[in-house]
Backbone and ligand atoms as CSV (ligand in chain L), in Angstrom:
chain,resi,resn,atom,element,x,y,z
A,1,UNK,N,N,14.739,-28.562,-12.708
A,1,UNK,CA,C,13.613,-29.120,-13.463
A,1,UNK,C,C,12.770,-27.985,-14.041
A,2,UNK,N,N,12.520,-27.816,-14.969
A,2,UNK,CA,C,11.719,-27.003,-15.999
A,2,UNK,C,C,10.433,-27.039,-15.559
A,3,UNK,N,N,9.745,-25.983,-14.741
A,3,UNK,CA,C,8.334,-26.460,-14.310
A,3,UNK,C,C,7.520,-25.297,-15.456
A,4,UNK,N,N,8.106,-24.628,-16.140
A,4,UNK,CA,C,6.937,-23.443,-17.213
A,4,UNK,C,C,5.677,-24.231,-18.024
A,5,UNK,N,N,5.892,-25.594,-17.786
A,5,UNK,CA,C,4.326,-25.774,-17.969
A,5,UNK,C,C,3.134,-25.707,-17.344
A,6,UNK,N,N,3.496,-25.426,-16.375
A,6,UNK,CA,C,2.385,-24.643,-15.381
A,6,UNK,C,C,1.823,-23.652,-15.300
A,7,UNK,N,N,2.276,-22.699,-16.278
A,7,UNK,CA,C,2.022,-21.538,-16.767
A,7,UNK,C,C,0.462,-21.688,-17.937
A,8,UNK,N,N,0.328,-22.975,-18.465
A,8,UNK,CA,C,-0.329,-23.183,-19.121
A,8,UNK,C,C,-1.607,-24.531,-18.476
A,9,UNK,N,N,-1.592,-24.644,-17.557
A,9,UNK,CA,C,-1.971,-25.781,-16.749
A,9,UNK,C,C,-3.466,-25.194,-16.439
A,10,UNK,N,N,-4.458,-26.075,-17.333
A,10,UNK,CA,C,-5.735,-25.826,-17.182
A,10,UNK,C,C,-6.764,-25.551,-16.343
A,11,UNK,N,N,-5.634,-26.571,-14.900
A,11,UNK,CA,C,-6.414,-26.247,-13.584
A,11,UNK,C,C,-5.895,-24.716,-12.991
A,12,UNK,N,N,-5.246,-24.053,-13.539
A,12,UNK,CA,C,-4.950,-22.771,-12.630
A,12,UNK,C,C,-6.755,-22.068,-12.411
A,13,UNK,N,N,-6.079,-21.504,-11.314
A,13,UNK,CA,C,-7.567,-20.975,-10.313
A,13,UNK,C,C,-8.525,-21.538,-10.464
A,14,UNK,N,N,-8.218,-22.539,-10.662
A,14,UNK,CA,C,-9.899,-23.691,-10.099
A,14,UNK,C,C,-9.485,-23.912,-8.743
A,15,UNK,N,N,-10.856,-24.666,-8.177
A,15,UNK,CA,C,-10.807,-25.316,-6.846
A,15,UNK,C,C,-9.354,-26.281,-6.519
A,16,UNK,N,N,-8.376,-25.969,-5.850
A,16,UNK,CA,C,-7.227,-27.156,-5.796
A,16,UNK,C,C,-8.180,-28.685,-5.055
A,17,UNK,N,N,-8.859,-28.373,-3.908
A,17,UNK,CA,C,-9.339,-29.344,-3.434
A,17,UNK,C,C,-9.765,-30.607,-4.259
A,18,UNK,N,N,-10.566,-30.054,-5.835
A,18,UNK,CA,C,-10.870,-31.035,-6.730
A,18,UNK,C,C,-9.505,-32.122,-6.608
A,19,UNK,N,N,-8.692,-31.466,-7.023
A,19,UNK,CA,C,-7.674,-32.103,-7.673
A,19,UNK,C,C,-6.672,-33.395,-6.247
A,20,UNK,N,N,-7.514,-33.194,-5.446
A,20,UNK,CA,C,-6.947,-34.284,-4.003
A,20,UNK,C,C,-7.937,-34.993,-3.462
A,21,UNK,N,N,-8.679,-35.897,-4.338
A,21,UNK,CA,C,-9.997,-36.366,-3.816
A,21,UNK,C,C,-9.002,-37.620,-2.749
A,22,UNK,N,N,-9.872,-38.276,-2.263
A,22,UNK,CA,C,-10.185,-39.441,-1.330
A,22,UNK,C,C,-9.350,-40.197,-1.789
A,23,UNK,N,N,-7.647,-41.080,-1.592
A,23,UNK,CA,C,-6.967,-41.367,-2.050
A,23,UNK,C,C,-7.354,-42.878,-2.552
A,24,UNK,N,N,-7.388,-42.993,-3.735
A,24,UNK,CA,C,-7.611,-44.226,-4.670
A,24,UNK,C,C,-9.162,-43.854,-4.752
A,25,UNK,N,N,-9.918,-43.360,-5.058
A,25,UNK,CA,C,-11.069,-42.944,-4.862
A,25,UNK,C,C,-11.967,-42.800,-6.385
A,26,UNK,N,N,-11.804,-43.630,-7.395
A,26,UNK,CA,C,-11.915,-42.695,-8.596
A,26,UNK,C,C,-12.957,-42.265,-9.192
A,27,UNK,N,N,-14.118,-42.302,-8.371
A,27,UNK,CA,C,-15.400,-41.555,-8.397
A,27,UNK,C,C,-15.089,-40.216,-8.242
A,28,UNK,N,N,-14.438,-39.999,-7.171
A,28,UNK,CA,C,-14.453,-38.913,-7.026
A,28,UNK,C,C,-13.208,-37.703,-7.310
A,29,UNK,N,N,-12.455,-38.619,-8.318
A,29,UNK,CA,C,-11.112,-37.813,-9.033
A,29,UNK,C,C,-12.020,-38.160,-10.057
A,30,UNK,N,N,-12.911,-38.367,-10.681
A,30,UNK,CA,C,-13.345,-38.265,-12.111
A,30,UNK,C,C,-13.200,-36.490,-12.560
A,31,UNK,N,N,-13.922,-35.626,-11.610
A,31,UNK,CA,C,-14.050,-34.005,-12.078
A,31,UNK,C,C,-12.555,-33.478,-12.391
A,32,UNK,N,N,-11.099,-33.491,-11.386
A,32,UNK,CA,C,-10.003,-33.597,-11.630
A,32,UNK,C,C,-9.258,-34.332,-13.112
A,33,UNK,N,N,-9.763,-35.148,-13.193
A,33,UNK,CA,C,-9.485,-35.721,-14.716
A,33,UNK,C,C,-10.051,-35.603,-15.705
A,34,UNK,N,N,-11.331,-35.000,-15.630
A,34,UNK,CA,C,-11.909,-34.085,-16.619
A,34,UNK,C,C,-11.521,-33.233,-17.378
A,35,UNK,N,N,-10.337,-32.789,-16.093
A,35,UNK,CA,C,-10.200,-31.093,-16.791
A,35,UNK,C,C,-8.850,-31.441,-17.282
A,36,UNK,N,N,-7.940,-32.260,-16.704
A,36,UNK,CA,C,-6.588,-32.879,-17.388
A,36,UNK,C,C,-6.931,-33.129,-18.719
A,37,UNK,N,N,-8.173,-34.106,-18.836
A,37,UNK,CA,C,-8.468,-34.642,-20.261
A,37,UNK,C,C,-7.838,-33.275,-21.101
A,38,UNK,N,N,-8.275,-32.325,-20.715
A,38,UNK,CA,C,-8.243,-30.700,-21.675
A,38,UNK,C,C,-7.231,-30.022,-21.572
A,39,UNK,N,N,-5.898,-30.520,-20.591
A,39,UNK,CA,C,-4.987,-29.735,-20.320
A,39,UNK,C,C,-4.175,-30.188,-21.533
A,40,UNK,N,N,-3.236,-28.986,-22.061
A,40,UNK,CA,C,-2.741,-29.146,-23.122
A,40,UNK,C,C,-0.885,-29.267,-22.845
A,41,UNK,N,N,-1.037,-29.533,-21.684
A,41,UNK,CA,C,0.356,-30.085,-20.795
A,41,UNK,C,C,-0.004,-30.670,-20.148
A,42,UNK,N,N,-0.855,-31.811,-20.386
A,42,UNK,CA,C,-0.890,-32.919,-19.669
A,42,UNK,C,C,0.611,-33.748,-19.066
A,43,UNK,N,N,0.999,-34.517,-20.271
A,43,UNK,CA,C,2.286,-35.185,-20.433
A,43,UNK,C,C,3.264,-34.498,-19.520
A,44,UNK,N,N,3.594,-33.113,-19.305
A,44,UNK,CA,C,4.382,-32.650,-18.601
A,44,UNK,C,C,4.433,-32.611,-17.502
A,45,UNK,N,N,2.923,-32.656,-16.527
A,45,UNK,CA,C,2.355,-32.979,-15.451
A,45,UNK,C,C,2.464,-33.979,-15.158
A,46,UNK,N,N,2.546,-35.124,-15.921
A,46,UNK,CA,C,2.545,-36.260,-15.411
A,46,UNK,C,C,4.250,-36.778,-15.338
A,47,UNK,N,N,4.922,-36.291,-15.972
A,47,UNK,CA,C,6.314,-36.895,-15.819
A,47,UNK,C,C,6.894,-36.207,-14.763
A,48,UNK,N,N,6.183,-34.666,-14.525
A,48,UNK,CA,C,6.697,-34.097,-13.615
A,48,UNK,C,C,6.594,-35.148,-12.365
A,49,UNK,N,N,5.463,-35.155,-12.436
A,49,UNK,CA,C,4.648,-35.539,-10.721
A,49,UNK,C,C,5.277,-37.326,-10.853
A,50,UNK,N,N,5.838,-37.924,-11.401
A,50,UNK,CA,C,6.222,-38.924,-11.577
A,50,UNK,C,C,7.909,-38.717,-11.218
A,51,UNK,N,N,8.564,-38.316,-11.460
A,51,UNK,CA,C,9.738,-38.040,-11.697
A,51,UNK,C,C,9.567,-37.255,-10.223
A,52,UNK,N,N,8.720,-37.005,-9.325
A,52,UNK,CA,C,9.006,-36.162,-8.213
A,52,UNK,C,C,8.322,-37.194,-7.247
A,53,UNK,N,N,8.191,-38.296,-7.507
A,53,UNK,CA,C,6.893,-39.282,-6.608
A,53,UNK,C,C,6.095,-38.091,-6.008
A,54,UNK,N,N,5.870,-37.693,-6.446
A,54,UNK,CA,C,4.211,-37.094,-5.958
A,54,UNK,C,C,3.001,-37.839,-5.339
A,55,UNK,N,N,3.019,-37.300,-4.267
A,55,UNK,CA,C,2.410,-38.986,-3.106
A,55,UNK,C,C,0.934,-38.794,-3.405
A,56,UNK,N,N,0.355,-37.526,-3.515
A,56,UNK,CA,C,-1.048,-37.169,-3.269
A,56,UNK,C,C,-1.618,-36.578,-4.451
A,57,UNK,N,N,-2.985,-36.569,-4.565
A,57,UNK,CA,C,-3.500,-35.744,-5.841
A,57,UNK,C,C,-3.358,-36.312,-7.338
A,58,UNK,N,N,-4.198,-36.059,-7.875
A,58,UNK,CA,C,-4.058,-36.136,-9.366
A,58,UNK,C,C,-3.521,-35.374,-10.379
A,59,UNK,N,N,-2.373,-35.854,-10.861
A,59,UNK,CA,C,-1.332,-35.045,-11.923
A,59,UNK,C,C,-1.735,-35.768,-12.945
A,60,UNK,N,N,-1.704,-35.203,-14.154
A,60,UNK,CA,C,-1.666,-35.254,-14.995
A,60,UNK,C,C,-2.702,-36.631,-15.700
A,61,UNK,N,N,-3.611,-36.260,-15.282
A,61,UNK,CA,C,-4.808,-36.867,-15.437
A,61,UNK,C,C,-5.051,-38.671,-14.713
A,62,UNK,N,N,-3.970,-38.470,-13.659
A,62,UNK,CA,C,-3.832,-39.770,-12.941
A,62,UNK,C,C,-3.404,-39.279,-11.930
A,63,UNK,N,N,-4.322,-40.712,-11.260
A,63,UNK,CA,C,-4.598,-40.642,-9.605
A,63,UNK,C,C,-2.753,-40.967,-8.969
A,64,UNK,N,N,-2.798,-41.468,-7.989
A,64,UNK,CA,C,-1.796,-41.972,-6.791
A,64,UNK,C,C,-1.872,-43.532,-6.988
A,65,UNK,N,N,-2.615,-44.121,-7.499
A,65,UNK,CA,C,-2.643,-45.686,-7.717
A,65,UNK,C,C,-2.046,-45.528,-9.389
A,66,UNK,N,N,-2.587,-45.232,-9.803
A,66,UNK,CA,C,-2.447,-44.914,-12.031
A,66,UNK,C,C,-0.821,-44.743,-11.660
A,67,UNK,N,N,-0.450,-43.727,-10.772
A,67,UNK,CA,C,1.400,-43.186,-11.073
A,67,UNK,C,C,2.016,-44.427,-10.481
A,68,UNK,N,N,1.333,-45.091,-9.203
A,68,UNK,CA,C,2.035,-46.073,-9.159
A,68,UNK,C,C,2.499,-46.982,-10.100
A,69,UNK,N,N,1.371,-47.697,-10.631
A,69,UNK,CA,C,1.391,-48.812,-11.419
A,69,UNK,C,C,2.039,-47.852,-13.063
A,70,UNK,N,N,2.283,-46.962,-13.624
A,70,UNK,CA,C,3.251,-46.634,-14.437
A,70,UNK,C,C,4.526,-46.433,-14.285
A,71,UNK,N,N,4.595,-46.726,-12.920
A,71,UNK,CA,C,6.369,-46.538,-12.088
A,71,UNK,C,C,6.500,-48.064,-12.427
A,72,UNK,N,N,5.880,-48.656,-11.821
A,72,UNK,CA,C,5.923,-50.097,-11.546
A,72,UNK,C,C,6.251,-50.636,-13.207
A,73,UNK,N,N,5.266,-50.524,-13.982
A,73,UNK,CA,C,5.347,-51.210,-15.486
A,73,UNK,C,C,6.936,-50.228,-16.373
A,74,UNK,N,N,7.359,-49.042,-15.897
A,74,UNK,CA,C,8.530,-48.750,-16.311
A,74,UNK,C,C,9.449,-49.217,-15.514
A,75,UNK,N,N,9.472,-49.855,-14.695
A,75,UNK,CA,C,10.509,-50.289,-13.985
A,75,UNK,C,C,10.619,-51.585,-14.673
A,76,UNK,N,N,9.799,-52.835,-14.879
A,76,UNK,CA,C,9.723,-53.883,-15.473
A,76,UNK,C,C,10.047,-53.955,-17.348
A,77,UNK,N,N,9.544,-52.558,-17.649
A,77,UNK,CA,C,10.613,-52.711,-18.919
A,77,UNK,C,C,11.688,-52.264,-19.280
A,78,UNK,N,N,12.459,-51.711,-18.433
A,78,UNK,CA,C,13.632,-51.012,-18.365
A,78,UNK,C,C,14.848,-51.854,-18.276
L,1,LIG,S1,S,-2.759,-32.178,-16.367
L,1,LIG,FE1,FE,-4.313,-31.723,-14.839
L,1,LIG,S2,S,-3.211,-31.372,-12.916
L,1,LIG,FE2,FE,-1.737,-31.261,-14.593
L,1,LIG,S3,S,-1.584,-29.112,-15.127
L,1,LIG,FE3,FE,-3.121,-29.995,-16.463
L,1,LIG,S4,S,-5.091,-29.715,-15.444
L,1,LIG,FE4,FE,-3.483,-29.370,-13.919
């Protein structure tokens, strides 16, 4: 899997903690999705962390509930 978009990944050397708030929590993944809003590999983050079930944390500007329910709605149109 091609991970070199991480090389460009907006959150490098920020706080990681932001990015694992309180699971389903989205008060407090708002600051974490802030900075996704601005990542310019968003999309790549998110298929990554999708394509890897990524259980915890916010990828690609979505929580652990958001990746669910886009697993879920691609599974139903597939
Ligand atoms: S989308 Fe968010 S979590 Fe993913 S690389 Fe960009 S800033 Fe980091």
């Amino acid at each position: 899997m091609n991970t070199s978009w991480r090389n460009q990944a907006a959150c490098q050397g920020l706080d990681p903690t932001v990015f694992y708030p309180s699971p389903d929590d989205d008060v407090e993944a708002e600051p974490a999705k802030g900075v996704c809003s601005t990542c310019s590999v968003r999309e790549a983050c998110l298929e990554h962390a999708l394509a890897v079930r990524e259980k915890d944390g916010v990828w690609g500007g979505c929580t652990e509930r958001e990746r669910r329910r886009i697993i879920r709605q691609r599974r139903r149109t597939a």
